[in-house]
Each structure stands twice: as C-alpha cells, then as structure tokens.
C-alpha positions as CSV (number, residue, x, y, z in Angstrom):
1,X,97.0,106.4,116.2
2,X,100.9,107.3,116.4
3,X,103.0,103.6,115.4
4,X,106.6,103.7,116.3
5,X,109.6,101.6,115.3
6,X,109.5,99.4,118.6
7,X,105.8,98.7,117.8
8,X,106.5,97.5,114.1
9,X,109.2,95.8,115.3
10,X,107.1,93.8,117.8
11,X,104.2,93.4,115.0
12,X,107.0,92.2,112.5
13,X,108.1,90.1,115.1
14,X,104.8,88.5,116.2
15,X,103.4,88.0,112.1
16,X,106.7,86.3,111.3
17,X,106.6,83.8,114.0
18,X,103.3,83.0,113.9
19,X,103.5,82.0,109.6
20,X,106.8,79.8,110.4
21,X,105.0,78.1,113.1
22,X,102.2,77.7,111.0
23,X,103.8,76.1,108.0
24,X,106.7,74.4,109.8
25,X,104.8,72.5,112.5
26,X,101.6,72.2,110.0
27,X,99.5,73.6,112.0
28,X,98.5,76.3,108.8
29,X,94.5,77.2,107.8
30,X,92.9,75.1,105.9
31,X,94.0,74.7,102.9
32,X,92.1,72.2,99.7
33,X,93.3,68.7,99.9
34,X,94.5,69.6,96.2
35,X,96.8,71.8,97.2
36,X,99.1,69.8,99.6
37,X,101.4,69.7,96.8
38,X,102.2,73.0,96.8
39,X,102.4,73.8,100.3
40,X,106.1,75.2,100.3
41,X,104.6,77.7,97.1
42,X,102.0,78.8,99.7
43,X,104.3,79.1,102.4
44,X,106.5,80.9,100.4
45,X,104.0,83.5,99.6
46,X,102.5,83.9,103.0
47,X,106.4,84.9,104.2
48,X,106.8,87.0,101.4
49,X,103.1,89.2,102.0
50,X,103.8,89.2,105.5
51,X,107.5,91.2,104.9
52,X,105.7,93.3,102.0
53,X,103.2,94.4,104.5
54,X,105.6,95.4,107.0
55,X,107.6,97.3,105.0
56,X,104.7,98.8,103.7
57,X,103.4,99.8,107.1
58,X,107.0,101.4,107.9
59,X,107.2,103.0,104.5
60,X,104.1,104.7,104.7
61,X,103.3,105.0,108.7
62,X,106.1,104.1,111.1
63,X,109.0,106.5,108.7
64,X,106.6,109.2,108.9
65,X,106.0,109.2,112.3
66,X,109.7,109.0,113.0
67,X,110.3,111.8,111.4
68,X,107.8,114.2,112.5
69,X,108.7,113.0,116.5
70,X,112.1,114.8,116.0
C-alpha cells in the first residue's frame, strides 16, 4: 500500500495529539498505582516512541515512495 508525505503527516499529526491529550488531561491507559510517580518519565517516553516511529515509517516507507513517484 503506497504512504505519501501528506498521509504521514496526518498520522504524525493524529499519534502526537492523541499522547499529549492523553498525559496532559490524564486521561492515559492504565497505568500501576506504583507508578504515578513517574508519570512525566512515562510520558516522556510515549512522546519520544511515537517520533521514533514516525521517522521510522518515513525513513524506510514514505522517502522511498517519494522517490520512486518522480
């Protein structure tokens, strides 16, 4: 299935919004009563694998495509 820019762009989009929501208004998965604590580290992490997978996807799917379209 052929990804372009716009559609990373709107996936980017969509996955960042929805983990800033998430931890900002507390409305997050659960997480272990324990953990509370270190709700900014998990935060943290879910922003951070959320731009590693989209740079990812356009590294090794959305660059390609680009360039064989031309």
């Amino acid at each position: 299935m052929p990804y372009t820019f716009k559609h990373l762009t709107v996936a980017a989009i969509w996955t960042l919004t929805n983990d800033i929501m998430d931890y900002s208004l507390g409305i997050f998965p659960w997480v272990y009563s324990g953990l509370h604590p270190y709700l900014h580290y998990i935060y943290g992490f879910t922003v951070s694998l959320s731009f590693i997978s989209i740079l990812l996807v356009y590294r090794l799917v959305a660059r390609k495509n680009v360039k064989t379209s031309l």
